[in-house]
C-alpha positions in Angstrom: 18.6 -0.7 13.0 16.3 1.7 10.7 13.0 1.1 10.4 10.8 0.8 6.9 6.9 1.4 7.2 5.2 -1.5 5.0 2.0 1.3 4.7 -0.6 -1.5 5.4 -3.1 -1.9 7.6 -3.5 -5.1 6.4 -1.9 -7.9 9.0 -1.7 -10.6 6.0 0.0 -8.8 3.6 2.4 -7.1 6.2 3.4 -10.6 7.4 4.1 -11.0 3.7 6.3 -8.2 3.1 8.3 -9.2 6.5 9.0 -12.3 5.1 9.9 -11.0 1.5 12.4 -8.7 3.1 13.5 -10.8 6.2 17.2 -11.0 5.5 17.3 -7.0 5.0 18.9 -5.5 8.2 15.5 -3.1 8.8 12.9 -3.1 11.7 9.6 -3.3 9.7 6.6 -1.6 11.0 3.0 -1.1 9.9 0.4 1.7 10.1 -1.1 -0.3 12.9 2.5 0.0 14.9 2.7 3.2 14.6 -1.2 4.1 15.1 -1.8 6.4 11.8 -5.0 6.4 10.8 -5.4 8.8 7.7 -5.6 7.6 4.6 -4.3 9.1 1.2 -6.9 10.2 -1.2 -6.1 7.1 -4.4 -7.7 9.1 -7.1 -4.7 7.9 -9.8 -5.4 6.9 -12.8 -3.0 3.7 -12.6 -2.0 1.4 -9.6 1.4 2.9 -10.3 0.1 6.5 -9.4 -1.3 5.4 -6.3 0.9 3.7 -4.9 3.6 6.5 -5.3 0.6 8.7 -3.8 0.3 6.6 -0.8 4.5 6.7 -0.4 4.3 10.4 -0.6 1.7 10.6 2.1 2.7 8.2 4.8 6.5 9.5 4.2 5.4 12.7 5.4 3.5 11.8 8.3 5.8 9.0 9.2 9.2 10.6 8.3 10.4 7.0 7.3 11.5 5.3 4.2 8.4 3.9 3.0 7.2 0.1 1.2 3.8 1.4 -0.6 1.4 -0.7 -3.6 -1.9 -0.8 -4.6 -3.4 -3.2 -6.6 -6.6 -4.4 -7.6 -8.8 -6.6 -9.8 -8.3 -6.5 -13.8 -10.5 -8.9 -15.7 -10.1 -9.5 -19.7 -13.7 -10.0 -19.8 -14.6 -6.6 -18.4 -12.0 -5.1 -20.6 -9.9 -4.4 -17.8 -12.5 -3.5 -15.1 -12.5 -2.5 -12.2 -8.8 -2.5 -12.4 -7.9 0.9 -9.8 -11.7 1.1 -9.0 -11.9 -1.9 -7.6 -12.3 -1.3 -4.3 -14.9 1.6 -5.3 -16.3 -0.4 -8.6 -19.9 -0.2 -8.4 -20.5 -3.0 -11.0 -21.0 -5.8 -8.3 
């Protein structure tokens, strides 16, 4: 069976992606299974860029097919903000 790396850390949302993709014959595993630590720098200027970013990355170091996103917060009211900065938006 191959294996796909969900690159998560995140327990909740790799339990999501198993059961997304539970009738795909793969062996999922997360960062956590496979003990990687190092992080991608996300400096794209769209979710889009990132996540293709963090696929590149973790494909290397992994040398697996790769599930990657990145998302984030976009509010109409903030005209979009913090959209990819949300995790580094300092407008809290």
């Amino acid at each position: 069976m191959e294996k796909l790396l969900i690159a998560t850390t995140n327990p909740g949302k790799f339990r999501e992606y198993k059961i997304l993709l539970q009738d795909l014959p793969l062996k999922m595993v997360s960062l956590r299974d496979l003990k990687i630590r190092k992080k991608p720098k996300e400096d794209g200027k769209t979710f889009r860029e990132n996540a293709i970013k963090k696929a590149k990355f973790y494909s290397r170091l992994a040398q697996l097919p790769i599930l990657a996103d990145d998302g984030g917060l976009e509010i109409d009211y903030l005209k979009g903000e913090p959209g990819v900065k949300s995790r580094r938006w300092p407008g809290y």
